[in-house]
Backbone as JSON Lines, residues from 0, in Angstrom:
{"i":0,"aa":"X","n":[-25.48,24.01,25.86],"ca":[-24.57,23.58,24.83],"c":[-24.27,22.09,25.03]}
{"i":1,"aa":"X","n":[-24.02,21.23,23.85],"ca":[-24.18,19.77,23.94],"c":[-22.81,19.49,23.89]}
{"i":2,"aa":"X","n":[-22.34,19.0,24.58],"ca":[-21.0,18.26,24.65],"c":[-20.4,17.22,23.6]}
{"i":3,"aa":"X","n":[-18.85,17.74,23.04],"ca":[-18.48,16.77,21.77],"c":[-18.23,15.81,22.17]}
{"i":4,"aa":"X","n":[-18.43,14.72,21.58],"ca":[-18.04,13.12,21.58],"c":[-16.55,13.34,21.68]}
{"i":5,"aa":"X","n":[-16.08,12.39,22.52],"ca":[-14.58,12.73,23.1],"c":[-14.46,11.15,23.03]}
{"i":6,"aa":"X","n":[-13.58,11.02,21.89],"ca":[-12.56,9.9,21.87],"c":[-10.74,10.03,21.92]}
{"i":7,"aa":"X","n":[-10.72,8.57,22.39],"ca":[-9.28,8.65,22.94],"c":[-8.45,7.89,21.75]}
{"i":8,"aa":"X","n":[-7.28,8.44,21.92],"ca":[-6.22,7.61,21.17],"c":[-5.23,7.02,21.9]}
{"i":9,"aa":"X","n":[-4.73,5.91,22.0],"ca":[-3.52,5.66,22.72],"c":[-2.94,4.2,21.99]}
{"i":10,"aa":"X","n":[-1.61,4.0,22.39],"ca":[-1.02,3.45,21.44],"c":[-0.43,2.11,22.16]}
{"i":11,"aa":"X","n":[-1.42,1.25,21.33],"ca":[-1.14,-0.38,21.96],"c":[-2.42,-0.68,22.81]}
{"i":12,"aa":"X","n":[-2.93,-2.11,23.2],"ca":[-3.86,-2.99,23.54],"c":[-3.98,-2.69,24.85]}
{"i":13,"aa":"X","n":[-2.45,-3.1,24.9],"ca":[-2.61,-3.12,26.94],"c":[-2.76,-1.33,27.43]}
{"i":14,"aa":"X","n":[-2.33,-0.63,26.61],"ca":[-2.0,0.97,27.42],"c":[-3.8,1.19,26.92]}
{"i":15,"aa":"X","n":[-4.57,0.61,26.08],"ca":[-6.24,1.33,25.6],"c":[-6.8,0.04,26.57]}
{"i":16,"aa":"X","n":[-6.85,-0.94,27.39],"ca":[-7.62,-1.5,28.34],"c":[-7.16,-0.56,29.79]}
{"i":17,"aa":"X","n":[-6.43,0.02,29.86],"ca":[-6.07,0.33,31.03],"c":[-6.9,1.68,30.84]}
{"i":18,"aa":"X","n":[-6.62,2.28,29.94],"ca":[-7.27,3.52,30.12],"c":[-9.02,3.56,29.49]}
{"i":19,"aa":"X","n":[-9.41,2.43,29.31],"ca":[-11.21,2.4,29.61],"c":[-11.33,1.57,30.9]}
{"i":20,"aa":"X","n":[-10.28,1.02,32.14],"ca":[-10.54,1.06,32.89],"c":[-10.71,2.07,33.83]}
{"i":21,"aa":"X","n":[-9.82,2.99,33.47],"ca":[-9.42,4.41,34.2],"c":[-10.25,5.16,34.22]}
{"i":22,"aa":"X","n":[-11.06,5.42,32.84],"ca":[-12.19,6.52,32.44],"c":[-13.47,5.99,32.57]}
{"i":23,"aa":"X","n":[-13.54,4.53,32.59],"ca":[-15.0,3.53,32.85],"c":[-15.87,4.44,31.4]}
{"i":24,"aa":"X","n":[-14.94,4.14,30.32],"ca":[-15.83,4.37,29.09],"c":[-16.52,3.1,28.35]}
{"i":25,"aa":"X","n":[-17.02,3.72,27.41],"ca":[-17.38,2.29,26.14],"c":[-15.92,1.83,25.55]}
{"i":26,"aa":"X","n":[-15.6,0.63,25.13],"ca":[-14.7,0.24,24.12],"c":[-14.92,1.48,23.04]}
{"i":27,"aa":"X","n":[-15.58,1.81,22.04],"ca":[-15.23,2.63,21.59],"c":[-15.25,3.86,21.51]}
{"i":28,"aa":"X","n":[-15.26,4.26,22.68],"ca":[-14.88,5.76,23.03],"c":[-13.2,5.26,22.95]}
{"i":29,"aa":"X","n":[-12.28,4.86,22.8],"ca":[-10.76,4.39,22.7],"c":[-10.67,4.01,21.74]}
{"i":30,"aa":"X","n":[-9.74,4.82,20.61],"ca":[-9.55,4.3,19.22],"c":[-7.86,3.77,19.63]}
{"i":31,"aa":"X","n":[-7.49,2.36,18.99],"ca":[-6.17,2.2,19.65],"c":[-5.16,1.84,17.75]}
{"i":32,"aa":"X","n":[-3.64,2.6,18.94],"ca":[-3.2,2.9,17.13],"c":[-2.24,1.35,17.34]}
{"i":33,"aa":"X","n":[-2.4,0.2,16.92],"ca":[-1.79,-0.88,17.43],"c":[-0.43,-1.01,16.56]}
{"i":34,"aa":"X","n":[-0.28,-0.44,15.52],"ca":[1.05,-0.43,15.06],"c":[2.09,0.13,15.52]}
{"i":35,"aa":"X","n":[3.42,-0.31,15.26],"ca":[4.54,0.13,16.43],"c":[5.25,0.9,15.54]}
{"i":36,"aa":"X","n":[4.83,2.01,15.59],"ca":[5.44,3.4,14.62],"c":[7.01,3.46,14.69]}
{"i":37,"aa":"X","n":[7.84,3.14,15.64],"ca":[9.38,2.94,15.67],"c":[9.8,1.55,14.73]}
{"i":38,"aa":"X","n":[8.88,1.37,14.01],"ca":[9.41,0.02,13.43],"c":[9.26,0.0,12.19]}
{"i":39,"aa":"X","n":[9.81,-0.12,10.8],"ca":[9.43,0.14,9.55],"c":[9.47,1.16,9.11]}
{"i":40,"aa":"X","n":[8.7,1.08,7.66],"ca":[8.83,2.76,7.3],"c":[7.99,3.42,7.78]}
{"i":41,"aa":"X","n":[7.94,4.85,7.21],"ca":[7.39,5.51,7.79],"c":[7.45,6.64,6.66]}
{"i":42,"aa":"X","n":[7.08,7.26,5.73],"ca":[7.57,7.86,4.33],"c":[6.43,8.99,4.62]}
{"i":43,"aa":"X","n":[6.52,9.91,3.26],"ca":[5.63,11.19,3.4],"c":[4.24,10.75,2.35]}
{"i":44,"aa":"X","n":[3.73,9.57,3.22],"ca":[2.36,8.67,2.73],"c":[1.54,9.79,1.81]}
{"i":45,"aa":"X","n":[1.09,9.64,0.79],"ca":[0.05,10.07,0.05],"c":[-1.54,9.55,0.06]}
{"i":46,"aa":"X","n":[-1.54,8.9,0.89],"ca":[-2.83,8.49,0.65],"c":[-3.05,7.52,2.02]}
{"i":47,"aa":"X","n":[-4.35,7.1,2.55],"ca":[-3.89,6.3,3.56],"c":[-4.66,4.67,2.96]}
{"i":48,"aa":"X","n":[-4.81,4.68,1.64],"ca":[-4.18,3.06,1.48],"c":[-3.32,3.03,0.98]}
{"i":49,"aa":"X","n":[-2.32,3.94,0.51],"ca":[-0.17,3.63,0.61],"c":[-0.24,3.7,2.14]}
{"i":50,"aa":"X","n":[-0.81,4.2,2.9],"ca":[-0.29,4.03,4.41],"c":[-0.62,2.37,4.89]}
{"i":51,"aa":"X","n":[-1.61,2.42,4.68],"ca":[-2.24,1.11,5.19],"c":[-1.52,-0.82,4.44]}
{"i":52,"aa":"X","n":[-1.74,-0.46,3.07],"ca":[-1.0,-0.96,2.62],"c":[0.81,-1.56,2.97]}
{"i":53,"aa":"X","n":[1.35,-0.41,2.71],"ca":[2.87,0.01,3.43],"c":[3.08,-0.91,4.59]}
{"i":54,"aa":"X","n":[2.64,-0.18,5.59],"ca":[2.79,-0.79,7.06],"c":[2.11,-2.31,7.16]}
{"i":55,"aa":"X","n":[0.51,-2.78,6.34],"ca":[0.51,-3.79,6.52],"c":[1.88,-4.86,6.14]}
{"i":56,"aa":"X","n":[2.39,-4.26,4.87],"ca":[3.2,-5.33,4.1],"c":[4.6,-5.46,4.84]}
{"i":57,"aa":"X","n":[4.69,-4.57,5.68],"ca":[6.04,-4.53,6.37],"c":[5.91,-5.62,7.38]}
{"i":58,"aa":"X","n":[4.89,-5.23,7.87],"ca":[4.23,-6.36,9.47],"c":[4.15,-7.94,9.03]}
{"i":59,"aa":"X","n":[3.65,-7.98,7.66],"ca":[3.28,-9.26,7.07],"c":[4.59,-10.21,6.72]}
{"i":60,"aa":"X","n":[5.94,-9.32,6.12],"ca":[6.9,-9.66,5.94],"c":[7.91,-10.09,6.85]}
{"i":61,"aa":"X","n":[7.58,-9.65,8.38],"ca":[8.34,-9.76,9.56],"c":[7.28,-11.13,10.27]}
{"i":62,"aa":"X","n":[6.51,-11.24,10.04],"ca":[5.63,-12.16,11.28],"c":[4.53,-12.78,9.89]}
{"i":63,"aa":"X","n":[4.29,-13.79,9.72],"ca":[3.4,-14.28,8.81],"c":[1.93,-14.5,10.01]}
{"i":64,"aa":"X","n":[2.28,-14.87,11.1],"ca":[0.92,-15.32,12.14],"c":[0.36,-14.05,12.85]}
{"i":65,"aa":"X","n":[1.42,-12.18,12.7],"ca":[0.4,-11.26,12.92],"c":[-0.89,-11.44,13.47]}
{"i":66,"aa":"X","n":[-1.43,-10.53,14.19],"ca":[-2.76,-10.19,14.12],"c":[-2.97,-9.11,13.43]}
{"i":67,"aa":"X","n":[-4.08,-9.22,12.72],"ca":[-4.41,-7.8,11.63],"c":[-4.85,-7.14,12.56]}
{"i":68,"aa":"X","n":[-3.68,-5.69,12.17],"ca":[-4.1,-4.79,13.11],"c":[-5.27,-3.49,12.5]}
{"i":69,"aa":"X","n":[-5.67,-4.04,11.29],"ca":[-6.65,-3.68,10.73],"c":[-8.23,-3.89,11.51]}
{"i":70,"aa":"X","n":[-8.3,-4.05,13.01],"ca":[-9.56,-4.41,13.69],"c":[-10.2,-2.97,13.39]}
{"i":71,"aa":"X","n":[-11.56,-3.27,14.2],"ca":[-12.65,-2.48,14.19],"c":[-12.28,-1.27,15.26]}
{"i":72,"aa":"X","n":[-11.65,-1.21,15.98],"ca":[-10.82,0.11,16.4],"c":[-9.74,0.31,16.7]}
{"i":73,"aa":"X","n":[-9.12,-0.13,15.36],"ca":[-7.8,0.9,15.59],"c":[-7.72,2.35,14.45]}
{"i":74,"aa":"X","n":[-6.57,2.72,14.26],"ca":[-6.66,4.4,14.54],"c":[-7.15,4.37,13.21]}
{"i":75,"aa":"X","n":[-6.32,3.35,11.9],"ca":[-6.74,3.44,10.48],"c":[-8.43,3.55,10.02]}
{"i":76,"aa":"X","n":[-8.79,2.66,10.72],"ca":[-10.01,2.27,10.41],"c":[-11.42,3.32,10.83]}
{"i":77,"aa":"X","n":[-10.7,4.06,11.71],"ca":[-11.73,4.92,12.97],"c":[-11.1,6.67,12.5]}
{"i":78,"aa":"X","n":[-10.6,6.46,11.44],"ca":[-10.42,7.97,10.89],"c":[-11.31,9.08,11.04]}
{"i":79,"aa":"X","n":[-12.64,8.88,10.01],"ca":[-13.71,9.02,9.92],"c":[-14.55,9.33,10.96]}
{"i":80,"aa":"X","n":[-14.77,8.56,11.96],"ca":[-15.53,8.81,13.25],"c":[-15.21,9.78,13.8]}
{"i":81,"aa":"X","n":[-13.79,10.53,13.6],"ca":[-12.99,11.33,14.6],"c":[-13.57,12.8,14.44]}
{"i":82,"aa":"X","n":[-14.28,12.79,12.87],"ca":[-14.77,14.09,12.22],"c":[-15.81,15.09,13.69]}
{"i":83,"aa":"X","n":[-14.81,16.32,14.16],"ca":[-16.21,17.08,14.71],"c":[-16.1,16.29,16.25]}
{"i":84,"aa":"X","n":[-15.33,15.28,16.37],"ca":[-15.13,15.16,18.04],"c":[-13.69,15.74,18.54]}
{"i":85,"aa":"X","n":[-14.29,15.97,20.26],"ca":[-12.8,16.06,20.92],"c":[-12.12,14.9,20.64]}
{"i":86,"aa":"X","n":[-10.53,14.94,19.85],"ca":[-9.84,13.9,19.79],"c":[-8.35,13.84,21.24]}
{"i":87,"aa":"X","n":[-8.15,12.83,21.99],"ca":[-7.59,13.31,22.97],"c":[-6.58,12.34,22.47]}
{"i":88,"aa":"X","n":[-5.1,12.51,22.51],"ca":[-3.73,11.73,22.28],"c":[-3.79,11.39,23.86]}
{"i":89,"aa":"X","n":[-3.48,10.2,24.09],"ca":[-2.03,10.04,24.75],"c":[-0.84,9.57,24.95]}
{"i":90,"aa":"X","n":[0.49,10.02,25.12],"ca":[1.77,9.73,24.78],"c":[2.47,9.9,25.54]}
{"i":91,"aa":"X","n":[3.21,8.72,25.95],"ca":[4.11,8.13,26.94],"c":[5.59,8.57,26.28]}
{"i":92,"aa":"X","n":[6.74,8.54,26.63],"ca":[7.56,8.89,26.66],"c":[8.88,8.47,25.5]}
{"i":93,"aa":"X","n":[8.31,7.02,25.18],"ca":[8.84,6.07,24.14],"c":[8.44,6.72,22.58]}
{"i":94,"aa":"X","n":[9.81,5.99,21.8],"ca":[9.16,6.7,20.92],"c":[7.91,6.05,19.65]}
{"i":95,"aa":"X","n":[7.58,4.89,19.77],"ca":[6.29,4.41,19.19],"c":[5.0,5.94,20.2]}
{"i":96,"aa":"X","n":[5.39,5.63,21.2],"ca":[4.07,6.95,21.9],"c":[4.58,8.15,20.85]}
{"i":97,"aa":"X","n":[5.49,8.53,20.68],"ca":[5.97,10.07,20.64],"c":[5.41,10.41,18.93]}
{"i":98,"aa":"X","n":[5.68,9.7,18.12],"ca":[5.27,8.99,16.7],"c":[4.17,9.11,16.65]}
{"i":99,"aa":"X","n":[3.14,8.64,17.44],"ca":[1.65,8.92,17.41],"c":[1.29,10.3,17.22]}
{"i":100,"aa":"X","n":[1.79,11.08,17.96],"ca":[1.19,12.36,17.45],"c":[1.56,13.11,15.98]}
{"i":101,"aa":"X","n":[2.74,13.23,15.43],"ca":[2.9,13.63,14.01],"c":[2.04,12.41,13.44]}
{"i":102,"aa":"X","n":[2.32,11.38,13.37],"ca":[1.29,10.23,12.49],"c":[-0.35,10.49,12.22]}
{"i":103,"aa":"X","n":[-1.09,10.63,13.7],"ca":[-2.04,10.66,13.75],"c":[-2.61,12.49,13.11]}
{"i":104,"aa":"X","n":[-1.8,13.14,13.06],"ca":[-1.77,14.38,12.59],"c":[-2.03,14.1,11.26]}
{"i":105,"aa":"X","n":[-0.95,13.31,10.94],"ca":[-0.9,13.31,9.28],"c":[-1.93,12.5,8.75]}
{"i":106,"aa":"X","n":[-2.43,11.21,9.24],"ca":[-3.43,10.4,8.88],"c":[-4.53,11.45,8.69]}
{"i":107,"aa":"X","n":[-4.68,11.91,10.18],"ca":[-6.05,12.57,9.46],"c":[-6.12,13.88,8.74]}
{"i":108,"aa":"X","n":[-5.09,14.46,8.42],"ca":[-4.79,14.68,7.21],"c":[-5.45,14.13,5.91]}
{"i":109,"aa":"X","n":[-4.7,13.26,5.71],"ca":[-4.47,12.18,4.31],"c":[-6.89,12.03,4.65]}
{"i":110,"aa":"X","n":[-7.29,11.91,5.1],"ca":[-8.51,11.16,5.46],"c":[-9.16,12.42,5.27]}
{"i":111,"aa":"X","n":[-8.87,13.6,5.34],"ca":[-9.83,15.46,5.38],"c":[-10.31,15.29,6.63]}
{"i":112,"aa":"X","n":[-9.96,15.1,7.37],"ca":[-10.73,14.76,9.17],"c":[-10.44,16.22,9.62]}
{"i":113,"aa":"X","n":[-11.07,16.5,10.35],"ca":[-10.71,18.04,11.04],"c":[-11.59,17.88,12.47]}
{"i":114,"aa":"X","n":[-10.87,16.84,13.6],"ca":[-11.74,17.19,15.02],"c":[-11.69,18.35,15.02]}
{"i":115,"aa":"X","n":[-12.82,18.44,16.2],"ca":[-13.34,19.53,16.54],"c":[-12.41,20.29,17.51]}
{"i":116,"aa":"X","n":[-11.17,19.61,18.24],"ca":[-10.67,19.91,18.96],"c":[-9.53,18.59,19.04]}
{"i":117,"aa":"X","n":[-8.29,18.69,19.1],"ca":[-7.05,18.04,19.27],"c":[-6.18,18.3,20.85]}
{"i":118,"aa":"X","n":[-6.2,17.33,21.7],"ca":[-5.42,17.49,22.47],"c":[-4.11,16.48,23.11]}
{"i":119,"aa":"X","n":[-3.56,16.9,23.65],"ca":[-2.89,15.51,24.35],"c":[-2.6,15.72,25.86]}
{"i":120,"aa":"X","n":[-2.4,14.24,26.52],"ca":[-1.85,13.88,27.43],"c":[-0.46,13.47,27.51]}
{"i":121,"aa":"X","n":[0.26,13.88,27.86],"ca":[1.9,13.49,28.47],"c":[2.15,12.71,29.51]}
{"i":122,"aa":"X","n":[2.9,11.71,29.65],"ca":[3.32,11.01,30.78],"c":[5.03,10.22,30.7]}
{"i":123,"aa":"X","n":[5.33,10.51,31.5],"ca":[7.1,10.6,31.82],"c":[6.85,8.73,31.54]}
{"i":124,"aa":"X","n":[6.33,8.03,31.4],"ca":[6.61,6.81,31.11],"c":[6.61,6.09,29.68]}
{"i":125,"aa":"X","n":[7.6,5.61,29.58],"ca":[8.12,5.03,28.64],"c":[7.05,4.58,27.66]}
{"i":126,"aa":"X","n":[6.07,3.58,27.81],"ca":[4.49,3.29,27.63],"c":[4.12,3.18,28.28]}
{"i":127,"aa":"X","n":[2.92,3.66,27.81],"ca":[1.49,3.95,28.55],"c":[0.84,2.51,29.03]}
{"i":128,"aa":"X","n":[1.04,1.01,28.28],"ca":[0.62,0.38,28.71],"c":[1.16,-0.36,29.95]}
{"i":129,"aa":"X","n":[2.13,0.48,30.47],"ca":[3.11,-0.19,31.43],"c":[2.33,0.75,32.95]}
{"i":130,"aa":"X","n":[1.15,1.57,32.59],"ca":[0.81,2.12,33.7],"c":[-0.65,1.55,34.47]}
{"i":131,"aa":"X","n":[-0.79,1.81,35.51],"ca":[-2.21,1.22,36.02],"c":[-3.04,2.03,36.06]}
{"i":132,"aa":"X","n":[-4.73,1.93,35.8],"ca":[-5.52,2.71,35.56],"c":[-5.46,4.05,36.58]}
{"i":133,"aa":"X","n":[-5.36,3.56,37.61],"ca":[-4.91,5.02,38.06],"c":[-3.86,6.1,38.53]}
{"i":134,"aa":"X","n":[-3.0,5.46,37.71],"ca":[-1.93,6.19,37.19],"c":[-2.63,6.88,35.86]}
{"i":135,"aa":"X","n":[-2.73,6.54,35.19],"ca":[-3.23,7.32,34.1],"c":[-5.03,8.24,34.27]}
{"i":136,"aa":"X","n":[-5.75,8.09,35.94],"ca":[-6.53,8.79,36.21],"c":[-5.61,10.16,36.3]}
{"i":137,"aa":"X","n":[-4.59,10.02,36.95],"ca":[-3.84,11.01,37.57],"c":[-3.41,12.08,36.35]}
{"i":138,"aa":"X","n":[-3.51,12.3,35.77],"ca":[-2.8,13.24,34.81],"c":[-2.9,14.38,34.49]}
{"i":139,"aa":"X","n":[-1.73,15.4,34.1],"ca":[-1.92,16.55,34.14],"c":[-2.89,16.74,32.94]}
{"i":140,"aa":"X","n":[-3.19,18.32,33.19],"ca":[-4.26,19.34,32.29],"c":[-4.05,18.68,30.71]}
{"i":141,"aa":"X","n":[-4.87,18.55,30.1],"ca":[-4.57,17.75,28.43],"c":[-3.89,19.95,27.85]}
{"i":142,"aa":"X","n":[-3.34,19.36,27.2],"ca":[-2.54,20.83,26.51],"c":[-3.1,20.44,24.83]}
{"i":143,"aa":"X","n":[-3.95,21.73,24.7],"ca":[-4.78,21.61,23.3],"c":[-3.55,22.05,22.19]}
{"i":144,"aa":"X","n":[-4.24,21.56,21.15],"ca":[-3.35,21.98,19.9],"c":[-4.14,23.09,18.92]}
{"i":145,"aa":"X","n":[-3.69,23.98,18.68],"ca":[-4.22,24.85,18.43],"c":[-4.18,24.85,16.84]}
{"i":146,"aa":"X","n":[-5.44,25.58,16.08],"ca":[-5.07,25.29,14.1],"c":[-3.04,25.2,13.7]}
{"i":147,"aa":"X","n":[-2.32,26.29,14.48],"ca":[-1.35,26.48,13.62],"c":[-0.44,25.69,14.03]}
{"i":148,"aa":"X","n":[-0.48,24.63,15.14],"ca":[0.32,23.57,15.37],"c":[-0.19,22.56,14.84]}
{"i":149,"aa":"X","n":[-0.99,22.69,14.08],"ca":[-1.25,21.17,12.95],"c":[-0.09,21.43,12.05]}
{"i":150,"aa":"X","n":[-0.03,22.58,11.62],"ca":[1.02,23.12,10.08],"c":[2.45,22.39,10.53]}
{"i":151,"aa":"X","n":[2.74,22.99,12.2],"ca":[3.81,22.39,12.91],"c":[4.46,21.08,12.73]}
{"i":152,"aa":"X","n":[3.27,20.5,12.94],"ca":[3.16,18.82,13.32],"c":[3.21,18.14,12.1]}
């Protein structure tokens, strides 16, 4: 049996370099969600260009010199790829981490994405990018999400 493509999610620059140091993956085996979900709106999106849109115009209105967090892997853009792989969360304790998981639920939602498998990682720290790669080797069992905790989520 052939093994699913297993990409990661984690939330922010510094917490997705630490953890392709940790796992010694490719850059994009790490899809990173660089928007700070505790900040702005956050509404019952219909579509994910009202999502994309939305959140860009919020970011644009607060900071004119931004970086578009519209790159080549972050979570918006890398929807699609996710189709039919292990998708693995991980979420630190803060609540931009905690946000990631209903969000990323709902995005791929809004996108018809259906990995093949949904899981996450937990860690008692605030963010994830505040940890060192092997701190985040260390981690407990990923706890899968099963079909009827999507409905949940």
């Amino acid at each position: 049996m052939t093994a699913l493509p297993r990409i990661h999610i984690v939330n922010g620059d510094s917490a997705a370099g630490s953890l392709r140091r940790a796992l010694g993956c490719e850059p994009e085996a790490v899809v990173v969600q660089q928007d700070v979900l505790s900040c702005g709106p956050l509404r019952p999106y219909e579509s994910i260009e009202q999502w994309n849109s939305e959140r860009w115009n919020f970011w644009m209105l607060d900071d004119r010199d931004a970086e578009d967090p519209r790159h080549e892997l972050a979570l918006p853009a890398n929807l699609r790829r996710l189709q039919g792989c292990e998708v693995c969360l991980w979420l630190g304790a803060g609540l931009s981490d905690q946000l990631l998981l209903p969000s990323t639920v709902r995005l791929l939602d809004l996108a018809a994405v259906e990995p093949a498998q949904l899981s996450l990682l937990d860690f008692d720290a605030v963010g994830l990018g505040a940890l060192q790669p092997d701190e985040l080797r260390r981690h407990a069992p990923r706890q899968n999400i099963e079909a009827d905790g999507f409905d949940e989520l």
